[in-house]
C-alpha positions as CSV (number, residue, x, y, z in Angstrom):
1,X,13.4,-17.2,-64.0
2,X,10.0,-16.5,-65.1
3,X,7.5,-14.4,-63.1
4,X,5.2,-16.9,-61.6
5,X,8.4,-18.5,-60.3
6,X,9.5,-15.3,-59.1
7,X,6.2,-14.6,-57.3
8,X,5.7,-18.2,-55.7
9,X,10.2,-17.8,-54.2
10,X,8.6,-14.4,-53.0
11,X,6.0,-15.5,-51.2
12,X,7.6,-18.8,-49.4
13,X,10.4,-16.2,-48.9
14,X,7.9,-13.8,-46.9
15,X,6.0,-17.4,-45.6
16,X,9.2,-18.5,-43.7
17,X,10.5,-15.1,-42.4
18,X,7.1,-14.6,-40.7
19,X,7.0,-17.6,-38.9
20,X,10.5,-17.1,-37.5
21,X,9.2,-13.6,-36.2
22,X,10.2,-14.2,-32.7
23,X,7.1,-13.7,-30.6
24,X,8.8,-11.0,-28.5
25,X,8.0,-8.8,-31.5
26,X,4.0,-9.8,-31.1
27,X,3.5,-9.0,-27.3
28,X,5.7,-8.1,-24.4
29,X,4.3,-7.9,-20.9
30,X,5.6,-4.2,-21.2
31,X,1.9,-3.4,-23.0
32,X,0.0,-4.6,-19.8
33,X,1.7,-3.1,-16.8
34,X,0.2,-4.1,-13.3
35,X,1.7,-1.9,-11.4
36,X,-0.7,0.7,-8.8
37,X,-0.1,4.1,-9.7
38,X,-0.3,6.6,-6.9
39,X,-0.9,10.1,-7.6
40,X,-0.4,13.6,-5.2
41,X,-3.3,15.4,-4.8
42,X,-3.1,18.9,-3.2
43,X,-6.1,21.3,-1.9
44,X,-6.5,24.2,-0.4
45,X,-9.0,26.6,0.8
46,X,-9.0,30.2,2.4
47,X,-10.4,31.3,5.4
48,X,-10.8,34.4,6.0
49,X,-11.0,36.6,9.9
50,X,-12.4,39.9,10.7
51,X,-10.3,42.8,10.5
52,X,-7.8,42.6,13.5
53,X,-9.3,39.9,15.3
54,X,-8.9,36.4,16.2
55,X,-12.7,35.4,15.1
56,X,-13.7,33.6,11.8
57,X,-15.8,36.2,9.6
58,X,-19.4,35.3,9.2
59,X,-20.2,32.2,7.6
60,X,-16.7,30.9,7.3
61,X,-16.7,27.9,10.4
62,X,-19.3,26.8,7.9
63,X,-17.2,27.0,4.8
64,X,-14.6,25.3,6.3
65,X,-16.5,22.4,7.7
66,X,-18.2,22.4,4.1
67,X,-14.8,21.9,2.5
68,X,-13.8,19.4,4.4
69,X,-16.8,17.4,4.2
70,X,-16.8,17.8,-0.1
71,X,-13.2,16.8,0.4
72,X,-13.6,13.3,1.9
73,X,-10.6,14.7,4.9
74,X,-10.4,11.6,6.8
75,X,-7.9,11.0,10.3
76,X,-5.4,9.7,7.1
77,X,-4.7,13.1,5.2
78,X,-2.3,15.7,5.9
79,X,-3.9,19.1,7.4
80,X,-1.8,22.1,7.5
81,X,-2.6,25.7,8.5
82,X,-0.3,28.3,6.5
83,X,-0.8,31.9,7.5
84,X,0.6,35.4,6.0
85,X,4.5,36.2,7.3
86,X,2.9,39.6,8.1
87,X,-0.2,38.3,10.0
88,X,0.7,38.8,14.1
89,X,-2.7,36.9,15.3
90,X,-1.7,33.8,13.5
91,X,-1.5,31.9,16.6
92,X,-4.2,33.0,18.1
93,X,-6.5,32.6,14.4
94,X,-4.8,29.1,13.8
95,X,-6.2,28.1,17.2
96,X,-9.4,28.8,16.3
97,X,-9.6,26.9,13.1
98,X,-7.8,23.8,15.0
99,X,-11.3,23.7,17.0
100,X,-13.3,23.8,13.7
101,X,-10.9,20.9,12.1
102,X,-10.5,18.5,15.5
103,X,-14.7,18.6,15.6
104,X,-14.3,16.4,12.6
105,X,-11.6,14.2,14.2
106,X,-8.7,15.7,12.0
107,X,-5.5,17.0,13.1
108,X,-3.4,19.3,11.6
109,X,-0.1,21.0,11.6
110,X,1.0,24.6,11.0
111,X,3.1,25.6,7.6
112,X,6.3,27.7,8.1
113,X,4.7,31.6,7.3
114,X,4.0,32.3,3.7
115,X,3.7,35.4,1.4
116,X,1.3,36.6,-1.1
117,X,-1.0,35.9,1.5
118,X,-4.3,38.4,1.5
119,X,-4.7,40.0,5.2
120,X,-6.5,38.4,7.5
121,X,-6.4,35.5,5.7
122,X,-5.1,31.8,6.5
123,X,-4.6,28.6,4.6
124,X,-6.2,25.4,4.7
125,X,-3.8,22.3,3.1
126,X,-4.9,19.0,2.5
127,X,-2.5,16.6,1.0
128,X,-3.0,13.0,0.4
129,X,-2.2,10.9,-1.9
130,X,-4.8,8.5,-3.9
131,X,-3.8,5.2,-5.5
132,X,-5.2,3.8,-8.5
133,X,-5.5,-0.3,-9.6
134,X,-4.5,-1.2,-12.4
135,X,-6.9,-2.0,-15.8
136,X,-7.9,-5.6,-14.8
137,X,-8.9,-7.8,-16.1
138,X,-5.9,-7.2,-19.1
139,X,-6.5,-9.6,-22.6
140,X,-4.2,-7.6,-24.4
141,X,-2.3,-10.5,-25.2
142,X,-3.7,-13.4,-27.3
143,X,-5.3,-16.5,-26.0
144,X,-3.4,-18.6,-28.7
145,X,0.2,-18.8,-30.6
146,X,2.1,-18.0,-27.8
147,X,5.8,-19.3,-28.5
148,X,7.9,-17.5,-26.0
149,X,6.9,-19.4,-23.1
150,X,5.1,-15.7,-21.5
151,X,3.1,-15.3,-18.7
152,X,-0.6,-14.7,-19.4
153,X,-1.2,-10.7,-20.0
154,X,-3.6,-11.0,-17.1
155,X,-1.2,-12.3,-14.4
156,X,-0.7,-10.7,-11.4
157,X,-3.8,-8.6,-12.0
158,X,-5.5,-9.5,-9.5
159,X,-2.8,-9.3,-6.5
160,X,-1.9,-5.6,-7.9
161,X,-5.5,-4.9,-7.7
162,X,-6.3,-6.1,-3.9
163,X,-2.9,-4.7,-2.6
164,X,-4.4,-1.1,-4.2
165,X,-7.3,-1.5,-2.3
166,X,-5.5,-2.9,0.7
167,X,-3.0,-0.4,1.5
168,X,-3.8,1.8,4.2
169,X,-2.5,5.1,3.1
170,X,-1.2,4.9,-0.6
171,X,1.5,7.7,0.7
172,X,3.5,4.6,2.0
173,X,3.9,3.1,-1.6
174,X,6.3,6.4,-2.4
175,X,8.2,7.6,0.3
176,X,7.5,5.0,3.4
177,X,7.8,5.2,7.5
178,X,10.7,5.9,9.7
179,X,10.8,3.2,11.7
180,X,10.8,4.3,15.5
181,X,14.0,2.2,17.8
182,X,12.7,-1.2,18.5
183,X,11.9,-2.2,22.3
184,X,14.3,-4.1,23.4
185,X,13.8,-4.6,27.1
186,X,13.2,-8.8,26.9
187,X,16.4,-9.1,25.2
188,X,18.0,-7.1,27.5
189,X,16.5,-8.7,30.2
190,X,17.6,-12.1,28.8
191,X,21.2,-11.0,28.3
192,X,21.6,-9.6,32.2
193,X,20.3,-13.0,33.0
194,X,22.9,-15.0,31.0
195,X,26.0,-12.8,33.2
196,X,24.0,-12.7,35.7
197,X,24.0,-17.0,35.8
198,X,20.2,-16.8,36.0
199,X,19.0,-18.6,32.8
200,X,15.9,-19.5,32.9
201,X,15.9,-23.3,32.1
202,X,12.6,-24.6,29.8
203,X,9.4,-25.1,31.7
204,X,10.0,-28.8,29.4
205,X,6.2,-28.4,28.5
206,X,5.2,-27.6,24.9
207,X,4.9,-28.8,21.4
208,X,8.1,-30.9,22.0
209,X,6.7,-32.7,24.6
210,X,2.9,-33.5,23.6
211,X,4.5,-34.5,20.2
212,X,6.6,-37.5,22.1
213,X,3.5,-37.9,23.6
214,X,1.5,-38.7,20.6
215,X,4.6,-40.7,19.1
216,X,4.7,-42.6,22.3
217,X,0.3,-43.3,21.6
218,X,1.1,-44.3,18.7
219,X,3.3,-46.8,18.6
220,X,1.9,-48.5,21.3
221,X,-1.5,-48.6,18.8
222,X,0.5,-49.9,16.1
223,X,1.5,-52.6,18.1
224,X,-1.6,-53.4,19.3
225,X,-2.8,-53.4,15.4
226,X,0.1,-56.0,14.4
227,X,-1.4,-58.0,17.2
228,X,-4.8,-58.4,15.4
229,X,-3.2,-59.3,12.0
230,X,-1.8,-62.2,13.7
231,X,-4.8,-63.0,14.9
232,X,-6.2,-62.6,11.6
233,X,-3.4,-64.8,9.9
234,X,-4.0,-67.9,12.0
């Protein structure tokens, strides 16, 4: 075999395995993922008390309401208060910064004691947790030459994107609610009836009824309707 002929089998040979690369090998909707990603965010801030007292030093109701306000603390985020295992006006100091936080319409909750803790010092915590869309619009995939029968790479980019933006507190999206026991008093109340020989028998008005209703109009029009082409045909 000569070396043009050589060259020309080599190339058909590379021709034909490339166009039965399966197209699984090209793009996968692994390279665009849709998917929200929600990430914890933690801060904290100090606040600091005079010397055995219950009173905010100088300046610092202000630099607490400052942090808050550069934070963005909203009614959503977690608030916690965590004071020094040694500190024994931590009640009485907690209570004070619980007025500061409540006069911007947050709650908060008190951490179990803490060391390493300076004196007089407590603890400002804000969790939350922030959720990001995803990179939409995604192309990534192209327009043309698709074989494998895949989903465009920009499919469900828009649904991932409004549920981000829908979602009330992205903490849900990771570790969810406890649901609280459901009220069941008008099932109750319909079971006691049923021993009781009390059922409560329909009121017989209601969809079914205006829908016979209509049915019954109706027909009686299509008659009338049949009528006329009579008419017509003589």
């Amino acid at each position: 075999m000569t070396i043009p002929s050589l060259f020309r089998l080599c190339l058909a040979l590379g021709l034909l395995v490339a166009g039965c690369t399966p197209s699984t090998s090209e793009w996968t909707p692994v390279e665009a993922p849709k998917a929200p990603r929600v990430d914890y965010v933690r801060l904290q801030h100090e606040a600091v008390f005079k010397p055995g007292s219950p009173d905010l030093a100088g300046g610092e109701a202000s630099s607490l309401t400052g942090f808050l306000t550069q934070a963005g603390v909203t009614s959503e985020d977690h608030v916690y208060f965590e004071a020094a295992s040694d500190d024994r006006l931590s009640l009485s100091r907690i209570g004070r910064l619980a007025k500061v936080v409540d006069r911007q319409g947050v709650g908060a909750q008190t951490l179990p004691p803490a060391a390493g803790l300076a004196p007089d010092h407590i603890r400002i915590v804000v969790e939350r947790y922030v959720v990001t869309p995803p990179n939409c619009p995604n192309w990534t995939a192209p327009a043309v030459g698709e074989h494998g029968n895949e989903p465009s790479s920009n499919f469900g980019c828009a649904d991932a994107t409004n549920f981000s933006l829908m979602v009330a507190d992205p903490r849900d999206l990771v570790i969810g609610r406890t649901l609280d026991p459901a009220q069941g008093d008008a099932a109750f109340a319909a079971v006691a009836r049923y021993r009781e020989g009390k059922v409560k028998s329909p009121s017989g008005q209601g969809a079914s009824t205006s829908y016979g209703q209509q049915q019954t109009g109706a027909s009686t029009g299509g008659g009338g309707g049949g009528g006329g082409t009579g008419e017509s045909g003589q």
